[in-house]
N, C-alpha and C positions, 0 to 999 in steps of 0.2 A: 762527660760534658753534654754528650745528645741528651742523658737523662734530666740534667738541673735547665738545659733549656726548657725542655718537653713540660719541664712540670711550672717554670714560670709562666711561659703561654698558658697553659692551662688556670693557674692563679688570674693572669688577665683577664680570661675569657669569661671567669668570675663573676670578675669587677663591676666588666664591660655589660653583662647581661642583668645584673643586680640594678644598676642605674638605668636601662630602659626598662623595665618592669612597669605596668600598669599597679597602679595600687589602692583599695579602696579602707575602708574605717574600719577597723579595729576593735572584737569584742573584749571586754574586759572581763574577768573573774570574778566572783565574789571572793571576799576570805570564808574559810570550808569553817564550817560549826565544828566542837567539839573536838579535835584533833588537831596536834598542830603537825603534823610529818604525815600529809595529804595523798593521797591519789590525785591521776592525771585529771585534768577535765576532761569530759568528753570530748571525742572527737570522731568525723564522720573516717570512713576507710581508707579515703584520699588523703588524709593528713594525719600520717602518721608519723610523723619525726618532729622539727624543729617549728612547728603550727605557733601563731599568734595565740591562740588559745591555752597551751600547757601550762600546766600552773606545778611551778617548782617550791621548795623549800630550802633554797641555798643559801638564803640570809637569816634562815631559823625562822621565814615567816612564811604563808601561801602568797605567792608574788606569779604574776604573769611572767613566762621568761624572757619577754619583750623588753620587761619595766626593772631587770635585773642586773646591775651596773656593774658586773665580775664577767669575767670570760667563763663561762659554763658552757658543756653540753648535756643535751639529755636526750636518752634514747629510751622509747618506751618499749613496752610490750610485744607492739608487732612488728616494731625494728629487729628487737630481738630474735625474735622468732624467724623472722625473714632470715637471716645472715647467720644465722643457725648457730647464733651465740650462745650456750652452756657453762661459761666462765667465762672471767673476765679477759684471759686472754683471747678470744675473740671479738672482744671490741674492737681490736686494731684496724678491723676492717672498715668501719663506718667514724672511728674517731681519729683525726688525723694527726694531735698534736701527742697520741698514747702512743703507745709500745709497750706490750709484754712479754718478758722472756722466761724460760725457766732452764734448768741447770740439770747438775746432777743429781738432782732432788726435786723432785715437783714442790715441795714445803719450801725449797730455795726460790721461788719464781721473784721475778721482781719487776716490778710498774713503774713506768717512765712518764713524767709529762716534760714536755720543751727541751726533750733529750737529759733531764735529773732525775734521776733515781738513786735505789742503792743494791748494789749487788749481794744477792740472798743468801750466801755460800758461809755466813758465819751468825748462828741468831743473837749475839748480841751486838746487834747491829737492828737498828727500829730502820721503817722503812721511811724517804724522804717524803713518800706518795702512800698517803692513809685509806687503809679501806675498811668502810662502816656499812654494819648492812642490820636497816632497822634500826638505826641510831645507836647501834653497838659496836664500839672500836673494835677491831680484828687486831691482831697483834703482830701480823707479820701479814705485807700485801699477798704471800705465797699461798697463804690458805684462801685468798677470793679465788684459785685455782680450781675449788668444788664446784659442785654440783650447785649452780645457786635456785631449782625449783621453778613454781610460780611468779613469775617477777610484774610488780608493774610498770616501774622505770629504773636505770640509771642516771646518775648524776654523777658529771666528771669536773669539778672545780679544779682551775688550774691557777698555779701561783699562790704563797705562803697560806696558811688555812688556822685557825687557834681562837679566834673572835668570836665564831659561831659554832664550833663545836667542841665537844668533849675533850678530844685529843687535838695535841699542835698535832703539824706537817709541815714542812718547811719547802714542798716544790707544790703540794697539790695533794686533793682527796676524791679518793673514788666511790661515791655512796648509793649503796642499793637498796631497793626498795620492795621488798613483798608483798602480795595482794595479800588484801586484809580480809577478815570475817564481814560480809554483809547480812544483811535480814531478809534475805529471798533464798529459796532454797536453787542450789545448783550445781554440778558436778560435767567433770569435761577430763578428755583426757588424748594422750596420742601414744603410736605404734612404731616405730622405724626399723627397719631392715638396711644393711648398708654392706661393702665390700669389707671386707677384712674380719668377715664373721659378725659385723658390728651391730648393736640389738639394744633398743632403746627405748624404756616404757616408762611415761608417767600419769599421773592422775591429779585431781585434784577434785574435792567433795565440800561444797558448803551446806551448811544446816543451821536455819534459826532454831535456837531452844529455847522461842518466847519471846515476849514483846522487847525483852530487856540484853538477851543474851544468844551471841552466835557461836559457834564454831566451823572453821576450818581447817583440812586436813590436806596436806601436799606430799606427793611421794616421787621418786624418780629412782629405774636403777639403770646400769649401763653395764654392758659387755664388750669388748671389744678385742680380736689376736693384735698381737704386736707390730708396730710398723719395720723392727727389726727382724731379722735372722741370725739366730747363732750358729754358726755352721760348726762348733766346734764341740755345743751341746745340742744340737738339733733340738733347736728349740726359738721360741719367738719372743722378741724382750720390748718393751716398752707398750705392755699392753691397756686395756682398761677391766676393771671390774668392781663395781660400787654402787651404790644404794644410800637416799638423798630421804627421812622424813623429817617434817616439821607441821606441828600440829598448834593453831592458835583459838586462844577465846576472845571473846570483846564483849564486856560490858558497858552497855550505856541505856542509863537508866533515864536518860534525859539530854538533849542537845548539848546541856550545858558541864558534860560531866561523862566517862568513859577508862575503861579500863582494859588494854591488851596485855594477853600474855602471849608469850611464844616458845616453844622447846623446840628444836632441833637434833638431828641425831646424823652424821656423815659415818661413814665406814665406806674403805678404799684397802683390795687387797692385791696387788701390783707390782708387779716384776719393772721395775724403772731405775735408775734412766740410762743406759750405755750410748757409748759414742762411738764415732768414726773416725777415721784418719784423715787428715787432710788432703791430696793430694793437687800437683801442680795444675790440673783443670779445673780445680776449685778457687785456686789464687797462685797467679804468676809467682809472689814471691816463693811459694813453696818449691823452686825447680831447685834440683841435687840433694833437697832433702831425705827424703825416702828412696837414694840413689845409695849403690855401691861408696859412695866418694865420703859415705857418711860412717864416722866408726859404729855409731852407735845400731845401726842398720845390721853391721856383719852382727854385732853382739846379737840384738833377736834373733835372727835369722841361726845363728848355730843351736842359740836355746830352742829353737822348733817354732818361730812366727811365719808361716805360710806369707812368701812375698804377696799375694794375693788381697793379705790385708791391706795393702795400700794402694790398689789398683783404681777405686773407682769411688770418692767419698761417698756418693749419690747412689750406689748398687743398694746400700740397705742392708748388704750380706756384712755379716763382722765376725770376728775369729777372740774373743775369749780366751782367757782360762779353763782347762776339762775341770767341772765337778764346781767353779765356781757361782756364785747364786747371786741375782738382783732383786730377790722375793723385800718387799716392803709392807708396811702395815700402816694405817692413818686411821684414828677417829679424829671428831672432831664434834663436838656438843654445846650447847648450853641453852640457859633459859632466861628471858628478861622479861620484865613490866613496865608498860609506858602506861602513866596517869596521866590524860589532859582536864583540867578542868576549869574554868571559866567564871572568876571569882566577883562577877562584876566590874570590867573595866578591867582587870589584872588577869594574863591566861597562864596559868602555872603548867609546866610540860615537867617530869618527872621519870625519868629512863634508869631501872635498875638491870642489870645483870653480874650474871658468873658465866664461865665461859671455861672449858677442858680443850685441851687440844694434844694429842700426843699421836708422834710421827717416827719411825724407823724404818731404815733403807741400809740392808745389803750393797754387795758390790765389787766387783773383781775392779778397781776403782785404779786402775793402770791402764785399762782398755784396751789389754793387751794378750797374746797366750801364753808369753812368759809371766807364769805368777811372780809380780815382783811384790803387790801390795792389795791391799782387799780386808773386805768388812766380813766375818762372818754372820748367817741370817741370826736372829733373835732381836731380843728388845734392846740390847746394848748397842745394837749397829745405828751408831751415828743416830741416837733418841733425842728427840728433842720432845718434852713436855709442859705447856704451858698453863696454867692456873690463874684466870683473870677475873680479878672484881673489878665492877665499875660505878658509880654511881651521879648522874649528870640529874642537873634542878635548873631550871629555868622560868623566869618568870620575865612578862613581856606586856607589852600595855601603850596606849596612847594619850598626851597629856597638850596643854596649853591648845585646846581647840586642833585635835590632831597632829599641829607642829613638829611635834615631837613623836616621834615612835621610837618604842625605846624597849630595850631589852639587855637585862644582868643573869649572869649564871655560874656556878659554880658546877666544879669535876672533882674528883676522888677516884686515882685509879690504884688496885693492890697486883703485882702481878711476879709471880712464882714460877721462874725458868730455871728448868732444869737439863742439862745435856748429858751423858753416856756413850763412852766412842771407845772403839774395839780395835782402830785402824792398826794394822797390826805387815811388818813382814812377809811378805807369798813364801811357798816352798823353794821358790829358785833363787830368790832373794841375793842369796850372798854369793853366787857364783856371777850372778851378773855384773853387783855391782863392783865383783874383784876383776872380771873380762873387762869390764868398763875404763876403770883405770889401767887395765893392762893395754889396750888400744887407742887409747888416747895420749898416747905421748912416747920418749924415747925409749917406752920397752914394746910396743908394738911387734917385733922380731920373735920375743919370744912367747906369744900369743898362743894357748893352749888350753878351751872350755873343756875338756877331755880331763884336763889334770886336776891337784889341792891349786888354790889357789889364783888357775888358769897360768900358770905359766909350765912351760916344756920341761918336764922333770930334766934334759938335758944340761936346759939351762940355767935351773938353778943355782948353779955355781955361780955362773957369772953373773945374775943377778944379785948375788949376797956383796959379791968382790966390788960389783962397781958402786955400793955406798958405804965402801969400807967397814970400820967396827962396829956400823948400826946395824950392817948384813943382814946376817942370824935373827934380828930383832924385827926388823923391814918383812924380809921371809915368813917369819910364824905371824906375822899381821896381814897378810895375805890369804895365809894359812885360817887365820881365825874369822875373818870377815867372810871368805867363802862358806863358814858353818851357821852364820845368822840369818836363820832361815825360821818360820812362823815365830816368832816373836812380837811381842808387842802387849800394848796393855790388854785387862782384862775387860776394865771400864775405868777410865778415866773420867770423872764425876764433876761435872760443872754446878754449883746452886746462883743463881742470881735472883736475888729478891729485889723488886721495885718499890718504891711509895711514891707519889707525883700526886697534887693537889693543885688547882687554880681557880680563880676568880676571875670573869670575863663578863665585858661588858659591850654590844653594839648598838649602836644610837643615830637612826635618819632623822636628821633635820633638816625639815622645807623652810629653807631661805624666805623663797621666794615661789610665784608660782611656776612649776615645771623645774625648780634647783632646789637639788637636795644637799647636804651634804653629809655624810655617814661617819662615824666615830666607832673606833673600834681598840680597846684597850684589853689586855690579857697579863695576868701576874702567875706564872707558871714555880712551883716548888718539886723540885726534884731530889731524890734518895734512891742511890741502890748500893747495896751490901754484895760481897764477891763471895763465895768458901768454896773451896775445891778440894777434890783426894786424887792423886793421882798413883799410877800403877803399874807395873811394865816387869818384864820377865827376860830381859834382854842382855844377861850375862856378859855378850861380847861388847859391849859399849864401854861400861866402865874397864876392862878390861883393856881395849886398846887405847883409852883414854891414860891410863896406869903406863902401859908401855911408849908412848908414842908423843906423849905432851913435851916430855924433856928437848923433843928436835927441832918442834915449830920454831926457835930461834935461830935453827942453821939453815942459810941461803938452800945448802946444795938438800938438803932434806925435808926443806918446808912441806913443798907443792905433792911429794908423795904418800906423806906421813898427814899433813892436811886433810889430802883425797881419803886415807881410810879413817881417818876417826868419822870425819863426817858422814861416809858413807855408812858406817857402822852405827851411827846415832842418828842420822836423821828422824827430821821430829823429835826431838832429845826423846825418842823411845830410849829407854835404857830400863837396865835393873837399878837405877840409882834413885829413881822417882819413886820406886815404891812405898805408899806409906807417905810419902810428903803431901803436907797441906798449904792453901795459899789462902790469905783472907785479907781483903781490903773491902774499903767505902770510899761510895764518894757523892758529893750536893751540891747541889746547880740551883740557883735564882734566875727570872730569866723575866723581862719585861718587853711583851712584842705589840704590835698594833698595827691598826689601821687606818688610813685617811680615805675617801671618795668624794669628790665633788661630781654630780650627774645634774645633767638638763634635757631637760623635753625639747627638743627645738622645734619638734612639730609633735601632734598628738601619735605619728608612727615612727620618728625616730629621737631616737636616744643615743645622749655623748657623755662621757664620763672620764675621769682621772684622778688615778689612785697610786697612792704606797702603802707599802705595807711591809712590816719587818715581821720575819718566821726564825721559828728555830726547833732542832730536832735535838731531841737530847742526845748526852756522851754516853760513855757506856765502859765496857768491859771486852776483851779480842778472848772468847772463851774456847782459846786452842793454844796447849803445854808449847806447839811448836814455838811460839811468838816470844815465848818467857827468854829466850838465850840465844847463842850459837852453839852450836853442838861442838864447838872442838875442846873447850873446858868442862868439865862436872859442873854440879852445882855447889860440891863441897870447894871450888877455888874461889866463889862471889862471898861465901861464908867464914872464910878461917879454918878450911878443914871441917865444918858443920852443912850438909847437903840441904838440912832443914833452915837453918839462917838463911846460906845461897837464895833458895828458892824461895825464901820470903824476901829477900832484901831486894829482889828481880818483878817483885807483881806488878810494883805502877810502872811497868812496859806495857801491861794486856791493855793498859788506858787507852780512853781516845775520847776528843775534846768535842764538845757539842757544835752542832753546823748551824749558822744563823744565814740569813737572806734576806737582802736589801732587794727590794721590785717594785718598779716602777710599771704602770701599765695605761695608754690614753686608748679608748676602745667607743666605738655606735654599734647600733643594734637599730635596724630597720624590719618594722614589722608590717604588712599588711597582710592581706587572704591569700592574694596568688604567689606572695614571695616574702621571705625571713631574708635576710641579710645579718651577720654578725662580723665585726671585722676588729681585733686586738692587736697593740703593737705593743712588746714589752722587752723592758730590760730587767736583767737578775744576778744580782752580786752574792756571788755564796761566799763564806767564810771559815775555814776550816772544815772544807768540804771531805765528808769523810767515804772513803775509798778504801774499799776490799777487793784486794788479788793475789791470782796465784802464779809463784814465780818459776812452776815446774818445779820446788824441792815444800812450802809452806805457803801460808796464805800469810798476806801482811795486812794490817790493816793501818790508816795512814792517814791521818787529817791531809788537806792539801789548803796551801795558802800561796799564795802571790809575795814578792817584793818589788817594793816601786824604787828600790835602790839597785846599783849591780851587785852581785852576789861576792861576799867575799872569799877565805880562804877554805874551800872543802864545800863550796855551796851552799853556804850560812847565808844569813843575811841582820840584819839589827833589828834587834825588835820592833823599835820603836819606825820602822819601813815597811813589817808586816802587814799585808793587806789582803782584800779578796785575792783565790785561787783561781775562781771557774766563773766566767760571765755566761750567763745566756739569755740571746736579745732574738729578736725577730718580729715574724706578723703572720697571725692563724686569722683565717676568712674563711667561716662556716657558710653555708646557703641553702634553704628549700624553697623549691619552684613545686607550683600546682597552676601548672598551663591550661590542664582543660581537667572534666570531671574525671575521677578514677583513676588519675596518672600524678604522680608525684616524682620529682628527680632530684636529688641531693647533691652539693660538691662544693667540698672542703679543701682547703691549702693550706698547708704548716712550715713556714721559712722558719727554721732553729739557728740562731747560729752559737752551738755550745761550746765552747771552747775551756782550754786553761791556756793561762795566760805564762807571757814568754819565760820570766823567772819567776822560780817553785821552791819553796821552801815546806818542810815536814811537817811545824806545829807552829801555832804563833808564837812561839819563841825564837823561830828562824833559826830552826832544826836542818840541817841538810835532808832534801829529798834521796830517798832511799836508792843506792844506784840501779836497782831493778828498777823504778821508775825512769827512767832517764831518758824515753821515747815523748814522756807526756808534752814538756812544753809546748804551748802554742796550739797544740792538735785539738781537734772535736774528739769531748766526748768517745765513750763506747756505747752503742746501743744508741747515738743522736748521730741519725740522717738529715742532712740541711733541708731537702725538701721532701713533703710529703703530700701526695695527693689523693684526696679519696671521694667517691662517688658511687651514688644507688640510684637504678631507675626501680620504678614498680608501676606497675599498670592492673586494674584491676576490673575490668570489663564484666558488664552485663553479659549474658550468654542468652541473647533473647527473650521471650518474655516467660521463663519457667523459673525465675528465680533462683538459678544458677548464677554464679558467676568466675572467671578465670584469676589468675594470676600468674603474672609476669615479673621477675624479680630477677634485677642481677648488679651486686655490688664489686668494687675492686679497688685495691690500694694501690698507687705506686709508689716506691720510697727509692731516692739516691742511693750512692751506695752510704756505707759507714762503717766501721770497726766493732768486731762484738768481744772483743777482748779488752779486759780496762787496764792493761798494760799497754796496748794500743800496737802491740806490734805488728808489721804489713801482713804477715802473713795469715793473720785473723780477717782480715779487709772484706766485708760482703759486698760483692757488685750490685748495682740497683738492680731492682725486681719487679716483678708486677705480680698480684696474686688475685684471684675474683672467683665469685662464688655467684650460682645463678638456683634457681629453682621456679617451677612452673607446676600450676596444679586445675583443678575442681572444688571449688566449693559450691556446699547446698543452699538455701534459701537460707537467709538471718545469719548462715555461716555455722552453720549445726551440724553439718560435717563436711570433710575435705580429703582429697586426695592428695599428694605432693609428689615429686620429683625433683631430688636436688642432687648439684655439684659443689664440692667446696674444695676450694684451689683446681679452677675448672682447666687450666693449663699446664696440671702439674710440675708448678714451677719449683725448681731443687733452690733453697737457701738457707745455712745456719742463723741457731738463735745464736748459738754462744761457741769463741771458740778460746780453747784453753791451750796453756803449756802441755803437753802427756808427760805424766809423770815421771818423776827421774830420768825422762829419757832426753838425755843432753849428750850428744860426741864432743868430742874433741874442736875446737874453734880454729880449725887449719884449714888452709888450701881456698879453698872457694868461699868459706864460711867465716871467712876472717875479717869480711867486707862488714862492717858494723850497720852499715845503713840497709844494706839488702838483707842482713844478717843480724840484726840487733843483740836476739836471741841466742845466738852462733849455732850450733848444729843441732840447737832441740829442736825437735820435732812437734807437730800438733796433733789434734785432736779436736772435734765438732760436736755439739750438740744438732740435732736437724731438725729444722722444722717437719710439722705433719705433710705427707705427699697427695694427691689429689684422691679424695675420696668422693663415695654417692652412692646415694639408696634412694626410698621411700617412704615416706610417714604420711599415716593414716589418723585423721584426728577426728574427734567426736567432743560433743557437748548437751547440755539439757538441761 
């Protein structure tokens, strides 16, 4: 509560200082010659962020970001640089409506705008929040996690996106921008040294080759030990090591006529990503978790988990598997052509590319020392591979005496995802998870990790006698699940082929003078094809399924006979998959747009309101787990045919495309000494689709609303089905330039994300999955209601030698919020504050400089993301029974953490 005051006050003080502001006129832009996806205007040192002068490309035209009737930010160059952004997830500091997280995968990261995103953790799943860099769709937000170079601005358009660019988005697009080839020769580069061994070199070389032709060259590599410890491989895990080129030409033979090419090249070779434990100084609800009280607690603890592991989430020490490996591998490539050319009256923009991306990540992925589950290293460990054509045509032009400004364009995307998963069994595997059932309920007594089975060779007698003539049968399934140990597939083999095509069209028409109004029409064609092979070596699966199926209909046998098939198949690993194939299609039509009414009301501010419908496409849940329950084969969905089963079972992996109703009335005040921007919006998602994991699979899950009460099992009538997830609020960006050489920043982001009180699965009025069962009503995961962010920079003379200082220090504060999108308390992050400062020398013209920086200068401990730990659930007794403090009953968690307070020095040069 002190938090959501502190940051409304702060939102006021905003307001209050934007309305006294002195304010003078306003220079305007030209439209830039020959390109249409511009560089910044110039600007003097003092303004360098949200300045009257920026001229952005957010409507696909050169526009003042004054004269720009969307909620947009833009951060340039020396923003960047200042806040010591190097991916996009450091934006979070200076943009306050973003948030980026990433997971168990850096390739899984995922970008939020107004608390929507999509969680990264399965790639067929598109992201809700698009990131393009150079007018090139990326295909997953997870990869804007590189190295992104040279940059000369970002651009963060928030709310549905499809009008103006290539790819839909259905919450927002994050679009980056590289400095281009010019016709002056010039070359600059910098140095950094930092803690944790950290070492950081780039460059950059421009060359005219003639009146007609430039080239330039951008390099970056990065070093870094890991912010963990393994204390059980003496070793450091989450480290950095990677190497950033991209090398462009530009032809222009004439103002009216130009041609860029660009090649890139990423390589990323890194030990990522392991987690921590949660523990009760992390989050109240975790108390008796990681306590004696917990069964599942004695269970690691006899396997050999050092209690230590839970001692302190924030120590950064973690306990492993011995011999298990996090080593990962990422390239990431490609090459595009953007033609502008200037037809007389008609400007043709023309952006082709192809685009590689191929990602694999190891992983003792239980984060635990008992091997219960893990990826071995190679290219099969959890591969994702993607193959992207694209090919975007625009043409754009002004008619009936400028009235009209007007612009059509057409997309073409082809894209070839391929996945490879190894997840496989640990060595201790089946002793655990027979202790497991053996301590969770009325055989607890004769509890034995020492023995077959885990139970007291003693008392096997009496274990057979108390389930009568299943005894013997009950016993040797004890007996055999304690032997399913490294099992699992070899590579279970995902292909999903895309085709997507649209035609879009955005059109401003001046009414009147100073009212515009803006039309934006988008006809989207969607195809994608499924095939998969799937693979497994797990003997004991079909085996207890053979023994054990005939009792699920006896009360007094369900719940034990249950526990081992399941346990024995999770993930339907099994030897019964081997050799099975799965292949579906499926085609989406999809008609979104735009409306904008905007007026001048004075020549410095601007009022506008808009809707706009978005939509993300559906897709495919490309993980065997999602196909079933593990307690039958697949030969029961078949007729006795495992290959029928598992084809009869595919349109399960489906999931239905998310669209967005947004509404948004927004000003924009511009003068010299002060920017003002101030958005109020609301946003209706529609089968908003949601990926989590439940501690045993990941589900993935349209989510919808019923405006009816729900009937019998949590249904609801179709014809009731409505939006799932609203999010409404008000983001006020601001730059003040008080006096020369000083600029201050500060943004407010009121989110309020919610899903609403009745939920239903699909617009069918599917019952919500009962693992969902916390979401009603709640915010979002990863949407904090308030967020506050602010940069001072001061840039002082240093007397008359042509030196000059810098002064720099940014900081975010965020309420708390939930990083789990099961929402359970025990994920709950408390509010935080994080800031980052730096202070240097520069030389005359700024040709060379010294720095000194901190980032996260308070060392403040908070996770991005916190998860189920896998398998690891006790027993729902005693303390744990309590459903609301207990949702989960006795699982246990698990943290991703953020980076902890680092700092060095960079030494940068130019010429």
């Amino acid at each position: 509560m002190k938090t959501s005051r502190l940051l409304a006050a702060s939102a006021a003080a905003v307001l209050a200082i934007a309305l006294v502001q002195p304010a003078s006129a306003k220079t305007a832009a030209p439209e830039p010659q020959g390109a249409d996806t511009t560089t910044n205007a110039k600007t003097s040192d003092t303004d360098q962020s949200l300045g009257p002068e920026i001229v952005v490309t957010a409507q696909g035209r050169a526009q003042v970001l004054a004269d720009v009737p969307i909620a947009v930010s833009v951060l340039n160059d020396a923003s960047l640089q200042r806040s010591g952004a190097n991916d996009i997830r450091q934006l979070n500091q200076i943009a306050p409506s973003l948030l980026v997280s990433s997971t168990g995968n850096e390739a899984n990261g995922s970008a939020r705008l107004r608390g929507i995103g999509t969680v990264g953790d399965n790639p067929g799943l598109e992201s809700s929040v698009a990131v393009f860099v150079d007018g090139v769709y990326r295909s997953r937000s997870g990869i804007g996690l590189n190295e992104l170079g040279d940059i000369d601005r970002v651009e963060v358009l928030r709310g549905p996106q499809g009008t103006l660019f290539g790819r839909n988005a259905s919450a927002g697009i994050i679009s980056i921008y590289s400095k281009q080839p010019d016709f002056h020769f010039g070359a600059g580069g910098s140095a950094t040294y930092g803690n944790y061994n950290y070492f950081r070199i780039d460059g950059n070389v421009n060359v005219p080759l003639g009146e007609t032709l430039a080239a330039r060259v951008d390099g970056v590599y990065v070093s870094r030990d890991g912010f963990l410890y393994d204390a059980t491989n003496k070793t450091r895990l989450n480290n950095r090591n990677r190497y950033f080129l991209r090398g462009q030409l530009l032809f222009q033979p004439s103002s009216d006529f130009s041609v860029r090419l660009v090649g890139d090249y990423t390589k990323r070779n890194e030990a990522c990503c392991a987690a921590s434990y949660e523990d009760v100084a992390y989050n109240a609800y975790n108390a008796n978790l990681t306590g004696p009280q917990n069964t599942i607690i004695n269970v690691l603890r006899v396997l050999g988990q050092p209690d230590a592991a839970y001692n302190n989430t924030f120590s950064r020490v973690i306990y492993p598997s011995a011999g298990r490996s996090y080593a990962g591998q990422t390239e990431d490539w490609g090459v595009s052509g953007e033609v502008n050319w200037n037809l007389g009256g008609v400007h043709l923009t023309s952006i082709t590319a192809y685009r590689g991306y191929t990602n694999y990540q190891a992983g003792d992925v239980d984060y635990s020392t008992v091997d219960i589950l893990y990826r071995a290293p190679g290219p099969n460990a959890g591969q994702r591979h993607f193959s992207t054509f694209s090919q975007e045509l625009r043409l754009k032009g002004k008619a009936f005496g400028g009235h009209l400004d007007w612009l059509i364009g057409g997309y073409y995307g082809n894209e070839k995802l391929t996945t490879r998963d190894n997840l496989a069994f640990g060595s201790q595997y089946g002793r655990f998870a027979s202790c497991r059932i053996i301590t969770g309920g009325a055989l607890a007594g004769v509890f034995d990790p020492t023995s077959s089975g885990c139970i007291a060779p003693a008392a096997r007698p009496l274990v057979s006698g108390a389930f009568g003539a299943a005894g013997p049968t009950i016993l040797a399934a004890f007996d055999r699940l304690d032997t399913i140990n490294n099992v699992g597939p070899n590579a279970n083999v995902f292909h999903q082929s895309e085709e997507n095509w649209a035609f879009f069209t955005h059109d401003i028409i001046t009414l009147a003078r100073g009212l515009d109004l803006t039309l934006g029409l988008r006809y989207t064609n969607e195809h994608k094809s499924l095939n998969a092979t799937l693979s497994g070596n797990n003997v004991g699966c079909p085996a207890q399924q053979a023994a054990l199926d005939g009792f699920l209909a006896n009360p007094g046998l369900r719940a034990v006979s249950g526990a081992l098939i399941t346990l024995s198949c999770l993930g339907n690993n099994s030897a019964e998959i081997n050799g099975l194939t799965l292949n579906d299609a499926k085609g989406e039509d999809q008609l979104t747009g735009t409306a904008v009414l905007s007026y001048k009301f004075t020549p410095r501010l601007l009022g506008y309101a808009s809707y706009a419908h978005g939509y993300k496409a559906g897709g495919f849940n490309l993980d065997p787990s999602a196909l079933k329950s593990s307690l039958f084969p697949f030969a029961f969905y078949g007729a006795g045919n495992s290959q029928a089963g598992a084809q009869s079972l595919v349109s399960t992996l489906r999931f239905a495309p998310e669209t967005n109703n947004a509404y948004e009335i927004g000003f924009k005040y511009a003068s010299r000494p002060v920017s003002v921007n101030l958005a109020l919006f609301h946003q209706e998602f529609t089968s908003f689709q949601l990926n989590t994991f439940n501690g045993s699979v990941f589900l993935v899950q349209n989510i919808n609303g019923c405006s009816a009460a729900l009937g019998a099992g949590g249904t609801c009538d179709p014809s009731s089905v409505d939006p799932g997830v609203i999010s409404q609020g008000v983001e006020l960006e601001s730059v003040f330039n008080p006096a020369r050489n000083f600029q201050f920043t500060l943004g407010y982001t009121y989110s309020d994300t919610h899903y609403r009180q009745r939920l239903v699965g699909n617009s069918s009025g599917a019952a919500l999955d009962p693992a969902l069962g916390v979401l009603p009503g709640k915010q979002l995961s990863n949407a904090p209601k308030n967020v506050v962010t602010a940069s001072a920079s001061w840039t002082p003379s240093l007397g008359d030698s042509g030196l000059s200082g810098l002064f720099y220090l940014d900081g975010r504060l965020s309420s708390d919020y939930n990083t789990g999108s099961d929402l359970f308390p025990q994920k709950i992050q408390d509010g935080f504050f994080v800031a980052n400062a730096r202070v240097g020398v520069r030389g005359p013209n700024q040709k060379w400089g010294i720095e000194f920086w901190v980032q996260n200068l308070f060392d403040t401990n908070y996770a991005q993301v916190g998860f189920n730990s896998p398998f690891q659930a006790g027993a729902a007794t005693g303390p744990f029974a309590n459903a609301t403090t207990y949702p989960g009953g006795a699982q246990i968690f698990s943290a991703f953490l953020a980076e902890p307070r680092t700092f060095g020095v960079t030494v940068r040069g130019k010429f």
